[in-house]
N, C-alpha and C positions, 0 to 999 in steps of 0.2 A: 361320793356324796351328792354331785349335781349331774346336771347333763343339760345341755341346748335343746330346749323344743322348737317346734314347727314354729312357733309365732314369735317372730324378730324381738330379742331383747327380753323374754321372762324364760324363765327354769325350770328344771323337774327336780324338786328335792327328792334323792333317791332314800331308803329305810336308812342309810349311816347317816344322810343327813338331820334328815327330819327325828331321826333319834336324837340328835344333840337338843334340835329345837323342842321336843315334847318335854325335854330334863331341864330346858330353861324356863319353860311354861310353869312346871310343876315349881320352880322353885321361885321365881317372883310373883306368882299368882297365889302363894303363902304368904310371902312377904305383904303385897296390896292388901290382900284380906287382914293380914295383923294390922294391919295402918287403918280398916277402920273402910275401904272398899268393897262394892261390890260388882259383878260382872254386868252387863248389859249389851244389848245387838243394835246396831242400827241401819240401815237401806243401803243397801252399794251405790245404789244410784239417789244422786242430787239434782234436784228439778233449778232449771240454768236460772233463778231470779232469785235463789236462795242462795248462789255461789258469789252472783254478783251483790248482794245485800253489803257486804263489807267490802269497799273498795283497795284500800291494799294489801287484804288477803286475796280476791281472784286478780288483783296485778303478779301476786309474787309467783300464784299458782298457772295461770293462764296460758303460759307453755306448753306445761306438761300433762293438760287435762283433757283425756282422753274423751270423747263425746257419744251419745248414744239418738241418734237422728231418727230411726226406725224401729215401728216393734210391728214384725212382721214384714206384712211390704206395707204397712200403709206409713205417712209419714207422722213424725210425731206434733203436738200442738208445741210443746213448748221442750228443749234438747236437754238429756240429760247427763249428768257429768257421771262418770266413773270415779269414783272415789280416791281424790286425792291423798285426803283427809277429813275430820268429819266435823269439824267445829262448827260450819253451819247448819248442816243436817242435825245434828246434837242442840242446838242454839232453840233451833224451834222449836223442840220438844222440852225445852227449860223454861220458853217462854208460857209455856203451860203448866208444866207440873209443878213450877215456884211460885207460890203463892205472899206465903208468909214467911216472916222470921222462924218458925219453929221447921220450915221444911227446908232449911240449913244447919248446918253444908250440906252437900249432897254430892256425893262422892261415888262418882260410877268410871270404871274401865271395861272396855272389849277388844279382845283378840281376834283380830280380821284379818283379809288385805288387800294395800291399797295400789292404785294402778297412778302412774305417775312417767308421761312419754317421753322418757330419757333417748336422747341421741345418740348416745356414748355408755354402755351397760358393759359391767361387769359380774360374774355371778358371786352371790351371795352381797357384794358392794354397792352392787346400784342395777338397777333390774327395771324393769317396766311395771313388773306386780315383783310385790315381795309382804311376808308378811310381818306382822308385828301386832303391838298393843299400843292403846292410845287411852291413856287415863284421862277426865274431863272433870271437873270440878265445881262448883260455885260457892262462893262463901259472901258472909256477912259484911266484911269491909276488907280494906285491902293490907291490912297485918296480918290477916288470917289466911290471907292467898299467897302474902310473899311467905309464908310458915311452910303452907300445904308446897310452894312451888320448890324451896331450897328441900323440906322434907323429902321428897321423891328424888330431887338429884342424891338426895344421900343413900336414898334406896339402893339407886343403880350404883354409884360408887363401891357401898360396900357388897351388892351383887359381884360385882365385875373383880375387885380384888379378894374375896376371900372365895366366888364360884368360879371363876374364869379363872382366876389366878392372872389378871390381866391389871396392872398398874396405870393408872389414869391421871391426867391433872383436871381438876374440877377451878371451873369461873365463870365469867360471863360473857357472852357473848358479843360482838362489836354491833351498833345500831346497823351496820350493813351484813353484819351476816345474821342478824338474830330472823326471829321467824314472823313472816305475815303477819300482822296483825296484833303481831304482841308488844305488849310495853318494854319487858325484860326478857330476853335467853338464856338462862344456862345452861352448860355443855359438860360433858366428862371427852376429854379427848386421850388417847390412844396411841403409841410411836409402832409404828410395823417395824419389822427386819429388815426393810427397806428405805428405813428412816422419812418415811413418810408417816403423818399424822391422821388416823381415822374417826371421828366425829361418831362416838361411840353411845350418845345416849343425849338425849337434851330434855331440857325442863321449861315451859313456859309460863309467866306469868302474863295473862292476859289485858289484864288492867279489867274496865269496865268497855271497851270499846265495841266486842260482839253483843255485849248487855245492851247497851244503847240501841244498835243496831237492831236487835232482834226483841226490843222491848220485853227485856227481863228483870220483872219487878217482884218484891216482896214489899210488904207492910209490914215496916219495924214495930217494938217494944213501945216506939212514941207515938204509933198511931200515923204515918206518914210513909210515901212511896216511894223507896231508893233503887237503886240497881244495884245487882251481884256483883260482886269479882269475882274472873274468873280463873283458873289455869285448865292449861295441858301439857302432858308430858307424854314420852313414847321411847321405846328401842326396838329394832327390829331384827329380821334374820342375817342383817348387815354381822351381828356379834359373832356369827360364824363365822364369816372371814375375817373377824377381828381373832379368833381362836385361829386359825390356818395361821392368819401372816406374822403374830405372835410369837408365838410355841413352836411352828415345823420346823424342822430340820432336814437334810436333804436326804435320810432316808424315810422321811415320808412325814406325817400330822404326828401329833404329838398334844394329846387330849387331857385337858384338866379333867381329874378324875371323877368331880363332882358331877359333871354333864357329859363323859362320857358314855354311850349308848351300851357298850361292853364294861367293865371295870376290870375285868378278871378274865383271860380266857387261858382255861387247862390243856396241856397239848401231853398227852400220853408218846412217852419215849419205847418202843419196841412194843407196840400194842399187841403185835402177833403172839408178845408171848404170854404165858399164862400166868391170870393174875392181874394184870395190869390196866387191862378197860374194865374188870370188876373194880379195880382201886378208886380210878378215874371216876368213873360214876359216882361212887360212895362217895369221892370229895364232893363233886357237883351237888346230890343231894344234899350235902349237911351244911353247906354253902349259898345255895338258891335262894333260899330267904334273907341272907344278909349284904348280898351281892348282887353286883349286873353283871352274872357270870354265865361263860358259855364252857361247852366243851368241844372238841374239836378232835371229836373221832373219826373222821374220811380215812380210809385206807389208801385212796388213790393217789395220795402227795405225802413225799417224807415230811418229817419235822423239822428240817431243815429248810423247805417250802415252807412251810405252816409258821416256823416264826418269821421269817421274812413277810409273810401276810399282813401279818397282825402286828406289824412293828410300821408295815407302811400302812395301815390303819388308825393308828394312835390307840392302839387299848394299853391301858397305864400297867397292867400288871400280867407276865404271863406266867402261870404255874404248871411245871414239868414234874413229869412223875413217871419212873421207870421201873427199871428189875433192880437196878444199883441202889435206887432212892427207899424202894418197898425192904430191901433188907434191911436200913439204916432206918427205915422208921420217919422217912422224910421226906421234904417236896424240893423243889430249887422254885425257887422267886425272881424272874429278873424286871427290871423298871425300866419301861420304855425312854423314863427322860434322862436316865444316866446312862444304863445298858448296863449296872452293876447288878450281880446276882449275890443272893443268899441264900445259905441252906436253914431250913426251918424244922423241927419235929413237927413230925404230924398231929403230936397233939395242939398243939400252941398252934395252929396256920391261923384258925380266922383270928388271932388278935394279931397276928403278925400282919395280915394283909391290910386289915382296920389300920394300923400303925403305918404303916407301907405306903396307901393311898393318902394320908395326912400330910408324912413327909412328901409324897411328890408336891401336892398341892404346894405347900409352901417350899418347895424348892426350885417348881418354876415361876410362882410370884418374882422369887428373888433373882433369879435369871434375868427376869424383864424388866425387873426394876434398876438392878444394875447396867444391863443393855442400856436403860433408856437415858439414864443417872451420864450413865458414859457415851452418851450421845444428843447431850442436851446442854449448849455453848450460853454465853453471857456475849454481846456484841452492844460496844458504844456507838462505833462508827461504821459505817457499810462495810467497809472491807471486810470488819468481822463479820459481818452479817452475810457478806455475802459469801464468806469461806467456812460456814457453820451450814448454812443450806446446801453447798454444794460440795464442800469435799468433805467434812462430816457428818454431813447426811443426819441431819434428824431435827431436835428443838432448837431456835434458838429465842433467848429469852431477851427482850431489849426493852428501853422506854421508848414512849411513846404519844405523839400529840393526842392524839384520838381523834384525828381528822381526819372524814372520809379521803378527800383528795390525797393525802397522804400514805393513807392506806392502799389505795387503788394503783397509786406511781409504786410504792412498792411490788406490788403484786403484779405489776408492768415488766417491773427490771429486775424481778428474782423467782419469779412463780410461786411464790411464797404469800400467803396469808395470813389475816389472823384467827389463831384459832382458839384463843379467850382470854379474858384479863382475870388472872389468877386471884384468886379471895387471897392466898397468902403472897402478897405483894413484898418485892423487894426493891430496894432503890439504890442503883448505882452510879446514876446521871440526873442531870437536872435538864437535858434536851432530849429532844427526840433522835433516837438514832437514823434518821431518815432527813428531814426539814431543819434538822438542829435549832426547831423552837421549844419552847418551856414544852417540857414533859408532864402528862398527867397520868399516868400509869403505867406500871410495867405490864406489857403483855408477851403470849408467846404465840409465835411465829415460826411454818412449819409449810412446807408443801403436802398437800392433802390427796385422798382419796375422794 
């Protein structure tokens, strides 16, 4: 799926990976367009007084932003950034195109990617470039951008559990971990197999603060000069390694079938004999148009090769078809996320397979969900807390002051952070399980990715 390139810290998405990533293109860039978006491009490169225009967006970014000093050999007048991200580059171009009340909202996303000089890279989890999308927004007032901003976390949510098959807790973000420059965070976060938590999608409400900034103004209905609210929201190829550490198993990935690059691959049992790579084909044909199906005629490796391939692959469905199968009138079906096989008539396969792909879908949601269910602690006092982090390994869910200091001594003494305060809020203490002062929300708490 990936590979190390020559330049420290970014990747080669190889065809199985970048397949997964084209089938997630196709299906949220449906999604945005139903919600009433449209696509747009903007410059890789950000001229440096545009980055700094809003001071704790290039505080938060200032790290990691790669610089461009030279074009050519001459030096350049003023440096330019590599694209973090694009809310200022986007900002300028709002300060233009918004004129009036009637030219909101205005609703644009693009599919780019951004370069961000991570210390510590992992691939598909934190990269130096990685791609993704960044939707940008502006609206009227600010109910209409807290709408658009919860709207899009729901996007990704119901993406992530009914295409990923990937269960999420959806909330808000802590004022120290939410993002640059924005008033509000929200998050859909993520439990790995390793009981770590992955920051699977976020959504931001901007307030007016890049408006300001970037003097982006309409003239209302009453005749007078307001500023926009704004959001943005984004996921990246990060969701791939949220599908790896999810779903695999230790003989290999194990692909929601919705965004798997394969869906279906047929492996001909005794090809040499006759009959049987005519069968093979005929199924491929009467199948290619309702599938992302392959066939898998090589002579040079038995079948017994050949499913081991494609099981350390993750293709969800593999259909066999032999001399045994041809007299019986039938295929065998087995499912990468059980390894249980069925025998099908050949006339009934494509609805069997339709059916097939459904059940896995919703039989690894439930897998994850139960994984995560039974891996997700309630802690009053530290010791719970800290025996839910480290020998249960996964969520734990506790009250909480909402003080940064607090936050931080924890993340001192358990490597654990916050990773959002749940919309569906529960209460089972009136202190903090950390400062044991008055509690004002339950939040959950996870060592991260």
């Amino acid at each position: 799926m990936v590979d190390y390139s020559p330049v420290k810290g970014c990747m080669v998405i190889k065809p199985n990976g970048f397949g997964i990533w084209e089938n997630i293109q196709q299906l949220l860039d449906a999604r945005f367009r139903a919600t009433g978006h449209r696509n747009a491009y903007f410059p890789l490169f950000i001229p440096e007084n545009l980055l700094k225009k809003e001071a704790e967006h290039v505080e938060g970014f200032a790290p990691e932003v790669a610089w461009v000093t030279h074009g050519g050999d001459e030096e350049l007048s003023e440096r330019l950034a590599v694209r973090p991200t694009s809310e200022t580059i986007i900002c300028s171009m709002y300060s233009k195109w918004i004129q009036s009340w009637r030219d909101l909202p205005l609703l644009l996303n693009q599919w780019c990617s951004v370069v961000r000089w991570e210390k510590s890279t992992r691939p598909f989890l934190r990269t130096s470039e990685f791609l993704w999308q960044e939707g940008h927004t502006a609206h009227i007032d600010e109910e209409d951008a807290e709408k658009e901003t919860l709207r899009m976390l729901d996007v990704y949510r119901d993406f992530a559990e009914n295409d990923l098959a990937i269960p999420v807790v959806v909330g808000q973000k802590s004022e120290k971990e939410k993002f640059a420059g924005a008033l509000r965070t929200y998050t859909m976060e993520a439990l790995m197999l390793d009981g770590k938590a992955l920051q699977a999608g976020t959504s931001h409400n901007l307030g007016q603060h890049f408006a300001k900034v970037f003097d982006i103004q309409y003239l209302d209905k009453d005749g007078k000069l307001k500023y926009v609210w704004q959001t943005s929201w984004g996921v990246s190829t990060r969701l791939i390694g949220a599908i790896i550490m999810v779903h695999g198993d230790k003989r290999g990935l194990v692909l929601p079938p919705k965004v798997a690059p394969i869906q279906v691959m047929i492996v001909p049992i005794a090809q040499h004999k006759a009959g049987v790579l005519d069968k093979a084909n005929e199924l491929y044909q009467s199948l290619k148009d309702s599938f992302r199906i392959e066939l898998d005629d090589r002579d040079t490796y038995s079948p017994g090769w050949k499913f081991n391939e494609w099981e350390l692959k993750g293709v969800p469905i593999r259909l066999e078809i032999g001399p045994k199968d041809m007299e019986k009138d039938q295929v065998v079906l087995v499912r990468r996320d059980t390894g249980e096989k069925s025998f099908v008539p050949m006339e009934g396969v494509k609805e069997s397979i339709d059916q097939l792909l459904k059940d896995i879908n919703s039989n690894m949601y439930q897998k994850a969900l139960k994984f995560r269910e039974d891996h997700t602690s309630i802690a009053t006092n530290m010791e719970e807390f800290v025996h839910g982090i480290d020998v249960r390994k996964g969520f734990v869910k506790a009250m909480w002051c909402m003080d940064r200091q607090c936050e931080d001594e924890i993340k001192e003494k358990t490597g654990a952070t916050t990773r959002c305060i749940p919309f569906e809020q529960e209460n089972f203490s009136n202190k903090c399980v950390h400062c044991n002062r008055e509690a004002k929300a339950m939040a959950y708490f996870a060592k991260a990715y």
